[in-house]
DRENMARBA-402099 format. One record per residue: y, x, z of N, C-alpha, C, O, CB in turn. Coordinates in pm, whole numbers, padded with zeros to 5 digits, always signed. Atoms other than C-alpha are relative to their C-alpha. Glycine has a CB too. Layout:
<rs>
YXZYXZYXZYXZYXZ ...
</rs>
This chain:
<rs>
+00098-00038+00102+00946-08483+01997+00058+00098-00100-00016+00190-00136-00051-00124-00074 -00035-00057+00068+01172-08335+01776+00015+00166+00023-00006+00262-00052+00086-00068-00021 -00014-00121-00074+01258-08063+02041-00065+00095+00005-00043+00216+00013+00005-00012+00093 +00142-00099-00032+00902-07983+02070-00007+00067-00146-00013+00190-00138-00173-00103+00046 +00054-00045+00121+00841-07912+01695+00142+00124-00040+00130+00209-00128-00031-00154-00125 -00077-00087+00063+01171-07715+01669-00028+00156+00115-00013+00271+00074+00174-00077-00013 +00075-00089-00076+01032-07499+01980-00109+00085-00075-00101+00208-00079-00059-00077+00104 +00080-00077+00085+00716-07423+01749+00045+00080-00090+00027+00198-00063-00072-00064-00057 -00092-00024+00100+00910-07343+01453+00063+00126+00014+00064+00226-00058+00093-00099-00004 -00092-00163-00051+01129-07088+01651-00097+00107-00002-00101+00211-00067+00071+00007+00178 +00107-00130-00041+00809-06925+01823-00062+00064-00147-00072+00186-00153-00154-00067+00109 +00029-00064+00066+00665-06903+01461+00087+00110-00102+00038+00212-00150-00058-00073-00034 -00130-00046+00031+00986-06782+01313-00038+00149+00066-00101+00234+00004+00139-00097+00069 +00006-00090-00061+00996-06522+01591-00110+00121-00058-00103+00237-00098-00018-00056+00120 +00139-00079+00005+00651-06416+01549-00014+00095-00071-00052+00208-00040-00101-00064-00035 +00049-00046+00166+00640-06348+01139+00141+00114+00022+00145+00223-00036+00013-00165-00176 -00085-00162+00057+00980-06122+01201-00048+00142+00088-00034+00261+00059+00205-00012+00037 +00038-00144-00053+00809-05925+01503-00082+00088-00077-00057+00206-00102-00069-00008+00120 +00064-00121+00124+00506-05822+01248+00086+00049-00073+00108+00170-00061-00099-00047-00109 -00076-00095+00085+00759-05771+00973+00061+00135+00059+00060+00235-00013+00110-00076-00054 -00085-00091-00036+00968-05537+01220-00097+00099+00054-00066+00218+00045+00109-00050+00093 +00079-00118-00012+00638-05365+01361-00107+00066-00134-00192+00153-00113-00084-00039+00124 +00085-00011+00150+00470-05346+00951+00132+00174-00012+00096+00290-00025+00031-00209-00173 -00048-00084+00066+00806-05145+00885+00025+00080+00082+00057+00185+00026+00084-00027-00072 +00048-00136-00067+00789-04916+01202-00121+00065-00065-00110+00173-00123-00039-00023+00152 +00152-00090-00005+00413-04821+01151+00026+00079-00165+00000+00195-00199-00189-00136+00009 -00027-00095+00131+00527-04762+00776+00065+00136+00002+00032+00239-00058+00084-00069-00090 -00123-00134-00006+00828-04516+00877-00073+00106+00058-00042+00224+00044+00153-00025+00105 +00047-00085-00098+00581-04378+01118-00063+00126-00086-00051+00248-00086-00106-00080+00098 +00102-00092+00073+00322-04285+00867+00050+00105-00093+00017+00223-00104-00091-00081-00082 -00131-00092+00080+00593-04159+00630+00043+00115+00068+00045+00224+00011+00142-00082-00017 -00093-00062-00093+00751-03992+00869-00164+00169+00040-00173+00288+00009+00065-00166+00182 +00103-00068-00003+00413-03836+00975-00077+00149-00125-00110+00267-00125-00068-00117+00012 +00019-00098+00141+00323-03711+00622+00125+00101-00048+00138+00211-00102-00021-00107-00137 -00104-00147+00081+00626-03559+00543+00019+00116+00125+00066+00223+00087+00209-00064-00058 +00052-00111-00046+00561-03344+00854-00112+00091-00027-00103+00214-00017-00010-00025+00086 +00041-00085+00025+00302-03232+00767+00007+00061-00135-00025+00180-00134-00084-00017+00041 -00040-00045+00147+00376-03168+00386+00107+00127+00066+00090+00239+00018+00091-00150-00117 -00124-00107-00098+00683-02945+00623-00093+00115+00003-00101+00214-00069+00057-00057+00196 +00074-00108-00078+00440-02765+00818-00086+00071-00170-00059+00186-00205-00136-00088+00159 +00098-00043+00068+00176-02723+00513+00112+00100-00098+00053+00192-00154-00102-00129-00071 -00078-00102+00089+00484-02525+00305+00029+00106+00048+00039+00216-00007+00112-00035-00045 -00035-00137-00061+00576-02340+00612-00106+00104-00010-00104+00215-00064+00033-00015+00145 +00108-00079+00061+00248-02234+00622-00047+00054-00119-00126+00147-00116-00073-00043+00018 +00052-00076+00169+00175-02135+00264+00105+00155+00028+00059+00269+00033+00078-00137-00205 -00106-00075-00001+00526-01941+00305-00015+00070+00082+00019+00187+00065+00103-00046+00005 +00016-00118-00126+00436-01797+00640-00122+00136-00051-00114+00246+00004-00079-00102+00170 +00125-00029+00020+00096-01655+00474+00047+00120-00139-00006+00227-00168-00106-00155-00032 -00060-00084+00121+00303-01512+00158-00003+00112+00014+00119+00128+00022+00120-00016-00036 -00039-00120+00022+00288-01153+00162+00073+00076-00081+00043+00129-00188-00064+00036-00002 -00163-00061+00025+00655-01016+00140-00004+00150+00049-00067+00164+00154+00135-00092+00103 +00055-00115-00058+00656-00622+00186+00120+00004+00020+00184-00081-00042-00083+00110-00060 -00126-00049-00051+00983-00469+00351-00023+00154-00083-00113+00237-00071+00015-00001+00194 -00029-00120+00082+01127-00197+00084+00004+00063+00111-00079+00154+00107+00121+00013-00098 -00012-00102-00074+01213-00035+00389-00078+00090+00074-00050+00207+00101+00055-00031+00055 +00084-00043-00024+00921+00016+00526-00099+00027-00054-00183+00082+00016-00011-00031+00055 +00046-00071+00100+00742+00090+00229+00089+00187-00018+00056+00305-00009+00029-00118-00134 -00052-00176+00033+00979+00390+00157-00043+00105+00119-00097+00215+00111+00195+00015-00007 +00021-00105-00178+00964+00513+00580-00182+00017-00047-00211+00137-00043+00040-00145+00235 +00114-00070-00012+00569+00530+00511-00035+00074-00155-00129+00145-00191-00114-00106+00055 +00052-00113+00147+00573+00677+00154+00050+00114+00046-00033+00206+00046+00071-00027-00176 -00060-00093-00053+00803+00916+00297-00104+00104+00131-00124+00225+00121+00130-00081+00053 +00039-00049-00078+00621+01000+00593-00171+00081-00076-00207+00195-00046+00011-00112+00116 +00084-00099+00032+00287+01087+00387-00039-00071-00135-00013-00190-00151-00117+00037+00112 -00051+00030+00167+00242+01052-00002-00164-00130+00017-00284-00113+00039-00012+00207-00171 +00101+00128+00060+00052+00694-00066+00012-00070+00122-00075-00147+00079-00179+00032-00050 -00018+00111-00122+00101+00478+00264+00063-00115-00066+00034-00234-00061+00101+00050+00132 -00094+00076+00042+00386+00376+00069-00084-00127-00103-00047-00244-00091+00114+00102-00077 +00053+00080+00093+00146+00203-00215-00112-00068+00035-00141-00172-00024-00023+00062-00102 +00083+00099-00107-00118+00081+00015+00056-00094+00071+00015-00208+00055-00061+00063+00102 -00084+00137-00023+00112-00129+00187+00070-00087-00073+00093-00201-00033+00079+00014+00065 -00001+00101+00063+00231-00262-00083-00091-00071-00092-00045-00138-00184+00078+00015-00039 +00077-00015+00063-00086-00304-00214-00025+00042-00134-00087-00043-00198-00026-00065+00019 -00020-00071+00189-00069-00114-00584-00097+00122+00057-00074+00239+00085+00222+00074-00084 +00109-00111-00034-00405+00031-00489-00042+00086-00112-00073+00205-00101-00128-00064+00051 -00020-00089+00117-00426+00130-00839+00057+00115-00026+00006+00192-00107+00046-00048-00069 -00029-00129+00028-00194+00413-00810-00056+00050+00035-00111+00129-00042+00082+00050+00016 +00063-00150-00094-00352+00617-00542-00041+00125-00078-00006+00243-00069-00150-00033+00085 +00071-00142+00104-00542+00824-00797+00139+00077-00058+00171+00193-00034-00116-00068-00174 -00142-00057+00068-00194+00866-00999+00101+00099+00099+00153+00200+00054+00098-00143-00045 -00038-00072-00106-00037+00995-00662-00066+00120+00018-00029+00231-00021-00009-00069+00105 +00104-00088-00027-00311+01173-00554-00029+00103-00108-00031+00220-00072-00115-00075+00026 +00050-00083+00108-00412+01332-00887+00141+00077-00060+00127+00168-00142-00086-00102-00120 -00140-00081+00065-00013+01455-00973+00006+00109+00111-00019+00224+00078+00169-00105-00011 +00017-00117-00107+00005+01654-00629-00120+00100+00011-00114+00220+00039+00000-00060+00125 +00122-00101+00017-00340+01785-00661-00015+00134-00142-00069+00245-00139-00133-00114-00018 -00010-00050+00158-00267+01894-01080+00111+00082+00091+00060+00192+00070+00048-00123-00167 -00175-00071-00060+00099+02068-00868-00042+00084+00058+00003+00198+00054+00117-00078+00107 +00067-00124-00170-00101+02241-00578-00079+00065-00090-00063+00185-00066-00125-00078+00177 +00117-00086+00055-00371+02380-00811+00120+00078-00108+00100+00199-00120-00160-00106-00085 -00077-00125+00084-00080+02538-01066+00057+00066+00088+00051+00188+00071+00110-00031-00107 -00099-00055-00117+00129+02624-00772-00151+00147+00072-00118+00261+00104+00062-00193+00162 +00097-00117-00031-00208+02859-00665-00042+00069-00094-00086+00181-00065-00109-00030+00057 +00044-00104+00075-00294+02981-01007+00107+00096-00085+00090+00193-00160-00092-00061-00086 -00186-00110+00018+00094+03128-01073-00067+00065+00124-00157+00149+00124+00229-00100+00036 +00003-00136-00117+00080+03280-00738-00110+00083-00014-00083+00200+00011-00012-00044+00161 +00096-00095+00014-00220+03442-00793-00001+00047-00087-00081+00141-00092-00097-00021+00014 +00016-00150+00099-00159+03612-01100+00142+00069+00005+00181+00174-00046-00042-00033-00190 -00153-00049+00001+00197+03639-01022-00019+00128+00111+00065+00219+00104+00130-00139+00059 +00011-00094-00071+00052+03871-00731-00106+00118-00052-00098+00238-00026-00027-00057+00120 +00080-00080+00073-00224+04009-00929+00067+00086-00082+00029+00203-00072-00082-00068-00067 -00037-00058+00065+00039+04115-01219+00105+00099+00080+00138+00207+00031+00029-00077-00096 -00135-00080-00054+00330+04250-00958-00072+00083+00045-00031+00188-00003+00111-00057+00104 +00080-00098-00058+00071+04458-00774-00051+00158-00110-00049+00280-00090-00134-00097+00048 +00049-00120+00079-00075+04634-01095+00136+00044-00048+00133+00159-00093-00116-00032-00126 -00158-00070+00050+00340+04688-01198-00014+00124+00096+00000+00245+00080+00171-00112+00040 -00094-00129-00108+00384+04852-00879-00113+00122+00019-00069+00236+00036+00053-00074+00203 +00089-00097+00056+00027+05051-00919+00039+00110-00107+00048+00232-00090-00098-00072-00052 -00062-00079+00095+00150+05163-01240+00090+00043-00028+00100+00089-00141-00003-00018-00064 -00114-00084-00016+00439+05294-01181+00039+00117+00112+00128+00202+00113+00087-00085+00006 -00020-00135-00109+00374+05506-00846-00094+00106-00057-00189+00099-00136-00049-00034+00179 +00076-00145-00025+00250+05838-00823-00130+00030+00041-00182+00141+00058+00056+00066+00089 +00110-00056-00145-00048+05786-00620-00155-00027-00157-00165-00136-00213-00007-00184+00235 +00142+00028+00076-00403+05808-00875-00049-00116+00070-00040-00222+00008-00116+00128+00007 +00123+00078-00084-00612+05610-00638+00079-00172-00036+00013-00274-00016-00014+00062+00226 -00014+00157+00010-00408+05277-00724-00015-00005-00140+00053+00074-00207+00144-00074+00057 +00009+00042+00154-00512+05148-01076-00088-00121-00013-00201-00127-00061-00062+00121-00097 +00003+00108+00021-00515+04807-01049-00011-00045-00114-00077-00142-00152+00070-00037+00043 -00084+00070+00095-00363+04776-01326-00052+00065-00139+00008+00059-00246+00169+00021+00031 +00130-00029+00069-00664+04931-01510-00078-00156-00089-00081-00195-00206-00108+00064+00140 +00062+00167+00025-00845+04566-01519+00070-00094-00071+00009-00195-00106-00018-00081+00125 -00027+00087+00059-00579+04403-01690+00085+00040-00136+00140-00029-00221+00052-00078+00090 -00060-00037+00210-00450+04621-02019-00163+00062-00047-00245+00144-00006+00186+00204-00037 +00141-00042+00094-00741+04644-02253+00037+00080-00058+00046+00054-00178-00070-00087-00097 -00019-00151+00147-00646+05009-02416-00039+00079+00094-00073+00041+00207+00181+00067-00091 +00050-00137-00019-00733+05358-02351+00128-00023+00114+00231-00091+00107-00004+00136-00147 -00092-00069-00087-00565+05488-02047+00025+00098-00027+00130+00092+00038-00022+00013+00105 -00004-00129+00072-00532+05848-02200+00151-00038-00074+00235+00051-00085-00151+00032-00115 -00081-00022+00087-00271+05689-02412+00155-00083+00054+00261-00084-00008-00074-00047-00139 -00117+00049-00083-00021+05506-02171+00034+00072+00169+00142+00094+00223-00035-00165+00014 -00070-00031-00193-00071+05633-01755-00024+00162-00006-00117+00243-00014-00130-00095+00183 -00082-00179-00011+00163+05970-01740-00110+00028+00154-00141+00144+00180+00264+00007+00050 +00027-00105-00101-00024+05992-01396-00208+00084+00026-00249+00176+00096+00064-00103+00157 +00147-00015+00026-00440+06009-01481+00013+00091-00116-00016+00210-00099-00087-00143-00032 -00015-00120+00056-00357+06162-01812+00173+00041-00081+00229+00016-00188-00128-00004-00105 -00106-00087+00060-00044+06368-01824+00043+00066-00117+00154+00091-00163+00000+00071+00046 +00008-00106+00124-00111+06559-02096+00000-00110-00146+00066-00080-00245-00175+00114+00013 +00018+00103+00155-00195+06243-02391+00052-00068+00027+00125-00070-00073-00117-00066-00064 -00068+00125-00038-00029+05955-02249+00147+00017-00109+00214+00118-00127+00036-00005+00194 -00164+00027+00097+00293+05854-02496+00094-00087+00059+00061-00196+00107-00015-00078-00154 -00088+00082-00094+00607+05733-02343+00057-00124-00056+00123-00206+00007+00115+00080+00048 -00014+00140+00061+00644+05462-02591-00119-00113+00067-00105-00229+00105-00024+00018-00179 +00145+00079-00018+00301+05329-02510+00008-00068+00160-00027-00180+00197-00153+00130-00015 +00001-00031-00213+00349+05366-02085+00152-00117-00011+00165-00195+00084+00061+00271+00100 -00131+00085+00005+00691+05161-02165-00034-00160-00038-00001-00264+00018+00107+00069-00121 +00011+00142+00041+00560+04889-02373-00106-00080+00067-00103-00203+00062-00024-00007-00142 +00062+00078-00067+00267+04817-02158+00090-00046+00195+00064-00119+00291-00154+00086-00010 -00068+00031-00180+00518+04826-01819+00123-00105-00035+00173-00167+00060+00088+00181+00101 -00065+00119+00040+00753+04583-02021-00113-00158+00012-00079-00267+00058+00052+00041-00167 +00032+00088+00016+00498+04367-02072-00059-00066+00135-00043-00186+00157-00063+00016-00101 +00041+00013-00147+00336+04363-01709+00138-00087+00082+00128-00201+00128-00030+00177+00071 -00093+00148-00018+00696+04217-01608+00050-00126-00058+00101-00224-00003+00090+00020+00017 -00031+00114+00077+00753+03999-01860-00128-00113+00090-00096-00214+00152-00024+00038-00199 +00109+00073-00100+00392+03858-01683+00034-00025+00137+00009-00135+00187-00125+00080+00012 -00064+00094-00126+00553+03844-01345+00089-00073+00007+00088-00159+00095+00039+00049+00089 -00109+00067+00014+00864+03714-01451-00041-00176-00075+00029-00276-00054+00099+00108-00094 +00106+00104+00032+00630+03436-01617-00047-00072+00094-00013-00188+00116-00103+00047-00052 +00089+00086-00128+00390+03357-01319+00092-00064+00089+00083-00183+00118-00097+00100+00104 -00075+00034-00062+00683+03369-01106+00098-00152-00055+00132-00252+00008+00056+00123+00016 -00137+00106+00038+00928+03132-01267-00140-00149-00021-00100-00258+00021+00133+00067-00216 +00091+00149+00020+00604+02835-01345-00039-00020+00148-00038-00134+00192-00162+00009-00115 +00036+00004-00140+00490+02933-00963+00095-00115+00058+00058-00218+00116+00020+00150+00074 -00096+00039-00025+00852+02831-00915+00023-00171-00012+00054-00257+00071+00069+00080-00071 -00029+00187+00057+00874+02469-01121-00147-00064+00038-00145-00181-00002+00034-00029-00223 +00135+00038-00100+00529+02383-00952+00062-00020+00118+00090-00137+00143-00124+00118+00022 -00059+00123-00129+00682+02332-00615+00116-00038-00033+00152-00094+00071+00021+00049+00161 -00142+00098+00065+01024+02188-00783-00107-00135-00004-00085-00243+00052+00088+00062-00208 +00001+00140+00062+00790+01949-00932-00089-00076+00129-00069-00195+00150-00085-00007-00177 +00018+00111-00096+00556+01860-00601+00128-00104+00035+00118-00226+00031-00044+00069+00129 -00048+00080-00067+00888+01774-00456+00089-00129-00034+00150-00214+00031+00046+00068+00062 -00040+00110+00084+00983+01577-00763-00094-00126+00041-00071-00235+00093-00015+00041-00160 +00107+00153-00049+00633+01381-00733+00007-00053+00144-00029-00168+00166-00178+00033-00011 -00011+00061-00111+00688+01333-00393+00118-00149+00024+00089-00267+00044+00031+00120+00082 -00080+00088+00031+01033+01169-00414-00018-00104-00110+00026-00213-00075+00093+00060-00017 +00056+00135+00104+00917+00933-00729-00124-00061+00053-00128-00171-00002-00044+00049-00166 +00064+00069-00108+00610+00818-00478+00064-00082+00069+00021-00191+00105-00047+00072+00080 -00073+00064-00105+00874+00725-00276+00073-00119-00076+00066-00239-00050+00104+00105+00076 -00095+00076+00094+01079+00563-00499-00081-00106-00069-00038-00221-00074+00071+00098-00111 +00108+00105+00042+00813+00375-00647-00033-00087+00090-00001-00204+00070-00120+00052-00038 +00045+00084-00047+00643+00250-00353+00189-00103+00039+00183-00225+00020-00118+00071+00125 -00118+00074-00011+01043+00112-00271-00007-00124-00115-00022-00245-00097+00127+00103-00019 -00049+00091+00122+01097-00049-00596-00139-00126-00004-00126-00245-00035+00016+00116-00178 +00104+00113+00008+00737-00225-00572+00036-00109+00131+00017-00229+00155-00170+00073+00014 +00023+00083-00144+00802-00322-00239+00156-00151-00041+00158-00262+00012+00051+00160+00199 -00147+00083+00002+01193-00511-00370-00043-00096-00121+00017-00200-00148+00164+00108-00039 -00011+00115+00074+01024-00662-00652-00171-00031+00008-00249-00032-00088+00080+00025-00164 +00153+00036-00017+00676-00747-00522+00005-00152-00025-00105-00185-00069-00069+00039+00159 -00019+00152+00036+00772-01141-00574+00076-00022-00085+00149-00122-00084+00041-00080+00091 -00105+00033+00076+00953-01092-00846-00058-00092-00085-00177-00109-00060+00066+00109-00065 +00082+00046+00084+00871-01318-01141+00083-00037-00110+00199-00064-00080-00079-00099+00051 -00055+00038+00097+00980-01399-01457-00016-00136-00026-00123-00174+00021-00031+00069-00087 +00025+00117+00007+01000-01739-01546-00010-00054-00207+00031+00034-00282+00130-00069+00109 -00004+00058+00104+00964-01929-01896+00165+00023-00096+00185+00058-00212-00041-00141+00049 -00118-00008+00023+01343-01938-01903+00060+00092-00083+00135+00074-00178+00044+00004+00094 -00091-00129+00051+01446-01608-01985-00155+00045-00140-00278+00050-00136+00044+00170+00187 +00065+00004+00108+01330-01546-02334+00075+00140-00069+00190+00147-00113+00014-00151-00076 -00084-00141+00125+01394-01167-02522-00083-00036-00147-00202-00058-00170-00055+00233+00060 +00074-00015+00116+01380-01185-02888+00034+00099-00107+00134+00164-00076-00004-00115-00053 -00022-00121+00073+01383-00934-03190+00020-00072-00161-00086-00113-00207-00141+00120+00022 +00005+00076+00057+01535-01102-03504+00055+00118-00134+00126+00210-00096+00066-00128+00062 -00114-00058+00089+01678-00933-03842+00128-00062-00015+00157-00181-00001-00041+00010-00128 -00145+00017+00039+02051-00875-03938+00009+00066-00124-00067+00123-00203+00105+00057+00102 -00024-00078+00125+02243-00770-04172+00135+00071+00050+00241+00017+00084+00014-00100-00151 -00111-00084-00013+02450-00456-04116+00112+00047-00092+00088+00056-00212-00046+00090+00032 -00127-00014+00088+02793-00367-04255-00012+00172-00043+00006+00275+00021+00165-00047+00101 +00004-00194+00076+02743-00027-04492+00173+00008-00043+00263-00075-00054-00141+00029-00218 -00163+00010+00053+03064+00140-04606+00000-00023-00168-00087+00011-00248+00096+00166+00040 -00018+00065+00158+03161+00010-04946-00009-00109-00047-00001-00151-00163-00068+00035-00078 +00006+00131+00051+03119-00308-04886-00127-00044+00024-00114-00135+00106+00035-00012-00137 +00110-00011-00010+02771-00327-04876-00107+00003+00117-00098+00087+00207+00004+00074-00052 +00063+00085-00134+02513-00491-04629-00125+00062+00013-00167+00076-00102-00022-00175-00017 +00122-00073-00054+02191-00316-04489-00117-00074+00103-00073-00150+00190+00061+00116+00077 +00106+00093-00079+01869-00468-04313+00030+00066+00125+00082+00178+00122-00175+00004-00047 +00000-00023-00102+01867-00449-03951-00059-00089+00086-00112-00196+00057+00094+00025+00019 +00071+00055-00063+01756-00515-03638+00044-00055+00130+00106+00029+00196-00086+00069+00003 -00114-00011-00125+01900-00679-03325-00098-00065+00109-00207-00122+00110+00173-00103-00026 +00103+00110-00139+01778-00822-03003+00067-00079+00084+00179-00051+00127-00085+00085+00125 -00115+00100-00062+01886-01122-02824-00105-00038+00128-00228-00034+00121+00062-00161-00119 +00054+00021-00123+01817-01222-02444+00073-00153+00017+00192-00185+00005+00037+00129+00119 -00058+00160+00009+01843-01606-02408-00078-00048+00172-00196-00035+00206-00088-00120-00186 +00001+00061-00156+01866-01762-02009+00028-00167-00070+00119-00203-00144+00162+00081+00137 -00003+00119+00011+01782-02127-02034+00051-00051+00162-00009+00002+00255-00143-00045-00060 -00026+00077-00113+01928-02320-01737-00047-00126+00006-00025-00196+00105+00122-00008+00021 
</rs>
């Protein structure tokens, strides 16, 4: 009799530790379960992040002006791009064109030939009193001098802004470039709470002894 009841005893014994031992599987399981997917759900956020490659920001700014800022999305510049090369190309055509307009009437007014007088249309005075070759006879060689000074001083003008007009496309070009780069290296950048700039008064050392208001600035990194 005794045998029998210590038989029960065992089996219930047994029993209450198999639930306990399958309670704290199914727990580990579920655990175990969730923190996969909490895994996966970060990879995913992180996979989804849009990270731009400086490098390939610069290779398509490079290759044609604004790729570079569309891919990194800073759709906002475009106009700023767009509108500095367009302001460059339109001076870069209105130098050359008077820079060819003024060298043409130089070289009019200085040959021999009547039939060229270009260079009629752009001095407002009497011709009688400057071109030795229409009138020989009244023309003054002060007059014929100071308007053929001034005609180069006008090409030497058109020419040299003609000049810093494509200097400066190929400035705006390279700072396109350089831009879309720098957006692309700090497109996730962020500042945090931590870093704190502040602007406080001092007091500066005058000579004689003597102390002066001032101004200083301090950059404070909290860890």
């Amino acid at each position: 009799m005794v045998l029998i009841m210590q038989l029960f005893c065992f089996q219930q014994i047994s029993f209450a530790q198999d639930t306990l031992s399958v309670n704290r599987q199914l727990s580990s399981a579920i655990k175990a379960d969730q923190s996969l997917k909490d895994t996966l759900a970060v990879e995913k956020a992180l996979k989804h992040k849009f990270q731009p490659d400086p490098m390939r920001a610069t290779m398509l700014a490079a290759v044609f002006p604004g790729l570079g800022q569309i891919y990194t999305r800073k759709y906002w510049k475009l106009p700023l791009v767009y509108g500095g090369f367009g302001a460059l190309i339109y001076s870069v055509r209105v130098n050359s064109r008077n820079y060819i307009k003024y060298i043409k009437a130089y070289q009019d007014f200085t040959d021999q030939i009547p039939a060229t007088d270009s260079y009629l249309k752009l001095i407002q005075a009497n011709p009688d009193t400057y071109d030795p070759v229409l009138y020989p006879d009244t023309y003054k060689p002060a007059t014929e001098q100071y308007f053929k000074d001034g005609m180069l001083r006008m090409v030497d003008y058109y020419k040299r802004y003609r000049d810093l007009s494509y200097i400066g496309i190929a400035g705006w070009y390279l700072v396109s470039i350089l831009d879309a780069n720098v957006d692309a290296s700090l497109f996730n950048y962020d500042i945090s709470d931590n870093l704190n700039l502040s602007l406080f008064p001092i007091q500066v050392p005058m000579p004689g002894g003597y102390y002066g208001a001032g101004l200083n600035f301090g950059l404070e990194i909290t860890f």
